[in-house]
Residue, then its C-alpha position, 0 to 999 in steps of 0.5 A: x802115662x795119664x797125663x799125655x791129654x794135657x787136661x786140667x779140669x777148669x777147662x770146657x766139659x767137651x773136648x774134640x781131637x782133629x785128626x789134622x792132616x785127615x782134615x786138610x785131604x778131606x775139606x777140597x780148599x784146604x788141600x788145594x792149598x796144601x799141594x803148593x803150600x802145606x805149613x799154610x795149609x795147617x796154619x789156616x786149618x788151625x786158625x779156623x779151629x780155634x775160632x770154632x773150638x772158642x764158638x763152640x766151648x770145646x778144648x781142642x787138640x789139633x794133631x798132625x802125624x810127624x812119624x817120619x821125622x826124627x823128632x821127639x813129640x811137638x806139643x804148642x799151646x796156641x790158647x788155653x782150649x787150644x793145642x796142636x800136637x806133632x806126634x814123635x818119630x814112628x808114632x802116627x796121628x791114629x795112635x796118639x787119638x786113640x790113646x788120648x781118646x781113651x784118656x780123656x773119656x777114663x781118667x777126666x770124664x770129658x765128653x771126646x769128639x774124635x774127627x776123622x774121616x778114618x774108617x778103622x779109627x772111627x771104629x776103635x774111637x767108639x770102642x773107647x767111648x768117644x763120639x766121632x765126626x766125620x772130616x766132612x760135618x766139621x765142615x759144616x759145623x765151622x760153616x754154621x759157627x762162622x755164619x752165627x759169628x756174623x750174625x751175632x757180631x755184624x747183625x743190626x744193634x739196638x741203639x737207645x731210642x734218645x741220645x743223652x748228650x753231656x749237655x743234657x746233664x749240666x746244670x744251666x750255671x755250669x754250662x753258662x761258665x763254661x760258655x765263658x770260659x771258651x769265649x777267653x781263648 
């Protein structure tokens, strides 16, 4: 089934896939938050990866084991680089990365960045021709990403060395009836 990655070639050249819950066990704050509050925890995990994905120019596919419910596959759209997958009942997280992986590299030749601190599937991504990261180096990516955000967008703007008010572009006859006509009120 070719089309299980969901891409379309207008998209970013680079394409990661995040192993979701690998990360949230393997970023400290983020399983904290998950021993009390899971769906916050892959909310907040979510949000900091569509930030980073957008930064970066990636599309980004988000995926979270749901093998053990009896749900059919969940797949939401949350931007046009940016999708969350909840795998179907009795399929795991590892599976649907290989496959899409495998897809991804063959059929679309995008460049695959798989994220997953999983020794073995580590090892079957570069079979497929992927690259992988480690849960830990996204981290750090994000960290740097974030800072440059900061940077870029909170850093000292270049002001224009005059301020070129309205008045300075009137004409002295025109500003003259102006004048005039605030004084009626």
């Amino acid at each position: 089934m070719r089309s299980r990655t969901y891409l379309t070639p207008n998209r970013h050249e680079k394409y990661m896939i995040v192993d979701g819950y690998n990360v949230i066990n393997a970023w400290d704050f983020l399983q904290k938050i998950s021993n009390e509050d899971l769906e916050f925890a892959r909310d907040k995990l979510i949000h900091l990866l569509v930030e980073f994905g957008q930064y970066e120019k990636y599309d980004m596919t988000i995926v979270f084991d749901a093998q053990y419910t009896n749900a059919e596959e969940n797949v939401d759209e949350i931007t046009p680089h940016c999708k969350v997958v909840y795998t179907k009942e009795k399929e795991t997280a590892d599976s649907y990365i290989e496959r899409s992986a495998y897809e991804a590299t063959r059929y679309y030749g995008k460049e695959v960045y798989v994220v997953t601190s999983d020794g073995a599937e580590q090892s079957l991504i570069l079979g497929a021709g992927a690259y992988r990261i480690t849960a830990k180096e996204l981290l750090r990516s994000v960290k740097h990403s974030k800072k440059n955000i900061r940077d870029e967008y909170t850093g000292k703007h270049a002001l224009p060395l005059k301020r070129r008010e309205l008045g300075s572009r009137i004409d002295d006859d025109v500003i003259a009836k102006l004048e005039q006509l605030r004084k009626k009120k």
